[in-house]
C-alpha positions in Angstrom: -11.3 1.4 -21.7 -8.0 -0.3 -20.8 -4.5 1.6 -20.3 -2.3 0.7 -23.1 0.8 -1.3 -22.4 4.2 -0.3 -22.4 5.7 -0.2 -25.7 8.6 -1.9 -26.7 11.2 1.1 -26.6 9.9 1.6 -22.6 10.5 -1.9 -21.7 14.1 -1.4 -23.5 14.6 1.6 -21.8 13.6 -0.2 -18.3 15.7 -2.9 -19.1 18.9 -0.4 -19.4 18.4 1.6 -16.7 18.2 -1.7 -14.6 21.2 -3.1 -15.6 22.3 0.8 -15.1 21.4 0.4 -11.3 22.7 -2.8 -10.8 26.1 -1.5 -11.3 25.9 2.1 -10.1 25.5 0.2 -6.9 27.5 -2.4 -7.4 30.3 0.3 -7.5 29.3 2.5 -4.6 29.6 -0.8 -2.5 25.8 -1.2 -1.9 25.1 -4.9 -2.2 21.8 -6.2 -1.6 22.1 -6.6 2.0 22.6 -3.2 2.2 19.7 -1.8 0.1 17.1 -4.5 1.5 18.0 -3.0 4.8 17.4 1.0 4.2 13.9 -0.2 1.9 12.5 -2.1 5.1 13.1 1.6 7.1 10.7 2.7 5.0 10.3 3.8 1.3 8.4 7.4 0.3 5.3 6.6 -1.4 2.5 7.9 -1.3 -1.1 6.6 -0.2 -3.8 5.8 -3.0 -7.4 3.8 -2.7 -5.5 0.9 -3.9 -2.7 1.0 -1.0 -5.0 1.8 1.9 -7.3 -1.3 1.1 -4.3 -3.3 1.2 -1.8 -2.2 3.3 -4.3 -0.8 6.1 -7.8 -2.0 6.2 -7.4 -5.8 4.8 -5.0 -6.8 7.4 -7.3 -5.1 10.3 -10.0 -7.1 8.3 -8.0 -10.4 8.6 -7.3 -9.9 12.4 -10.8 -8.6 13.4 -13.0 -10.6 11.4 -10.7 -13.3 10.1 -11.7 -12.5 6.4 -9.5 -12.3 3.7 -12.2 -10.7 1.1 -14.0 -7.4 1.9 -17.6 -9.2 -0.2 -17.4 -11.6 2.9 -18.0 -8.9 5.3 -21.6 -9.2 7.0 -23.1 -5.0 7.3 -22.1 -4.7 11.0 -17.9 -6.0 10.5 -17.3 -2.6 8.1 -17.7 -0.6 11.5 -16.2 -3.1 13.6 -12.9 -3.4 11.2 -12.9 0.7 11.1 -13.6 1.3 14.6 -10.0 -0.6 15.1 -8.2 1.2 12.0 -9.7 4.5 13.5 -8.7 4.0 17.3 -5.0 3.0 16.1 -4.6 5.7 13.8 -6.3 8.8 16.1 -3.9 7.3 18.7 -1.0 7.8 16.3 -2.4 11.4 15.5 -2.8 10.3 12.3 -5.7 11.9 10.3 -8.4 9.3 9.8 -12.2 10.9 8.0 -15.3 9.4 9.4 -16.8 6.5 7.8 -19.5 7.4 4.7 -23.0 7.3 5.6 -26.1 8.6 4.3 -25.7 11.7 6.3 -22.1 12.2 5.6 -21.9 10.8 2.0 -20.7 13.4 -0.4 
């Protein structure tokens, strides 16, 4: 089943608020510059299945496999890519699980 799309009173409301935003900054003095610069510091968001493939593993992929698409991976460049990904986060102290196999596999 597909999510159903934003109705027409949402996309008003979004519209509004946007234009609400523009000028809320605009008056506190916060041009673009300003905002672009604090956003690349870092935004709060948190991690989902969607933003780990992207933001994490597929540019590990690119760099240790030179693959842009995870169905071009032969079996052995899954452990290759993640034994990167899991080296660099570990040395972070960043939590990283073990990779699913058939004796780990929930």
């Amino acid at each position: 089943m597909s999510e159903k799309l934003k109705t027409s009173a949402q996309r008003n409301a979004f519209h509004l608020w946007c234009g609400q935003l523009a000028e809320q900054l605009n008056d506190a003095g916060l041009d673009q510059k300003v905002v672009f610069d604090a956003m690349r510091e870092g935004v709060d968001i948190p991690w989902t299945k969607e933003t780990v493939k992207e933001n994490l593993w597929k540019p590990v992929q690119r760099a240790v496999v030179n693959k842009h698409f995870s169905e071009q991976l032969a079996i052995n460049e899954h452990n290759d890519i993640y034994l990167v990904l899991h080296r660099w986060l570990s040395s972070k102290g960043y939590p990283c699980p073990p990779f699913p196999s058939k004796d780990n596999y929930d």
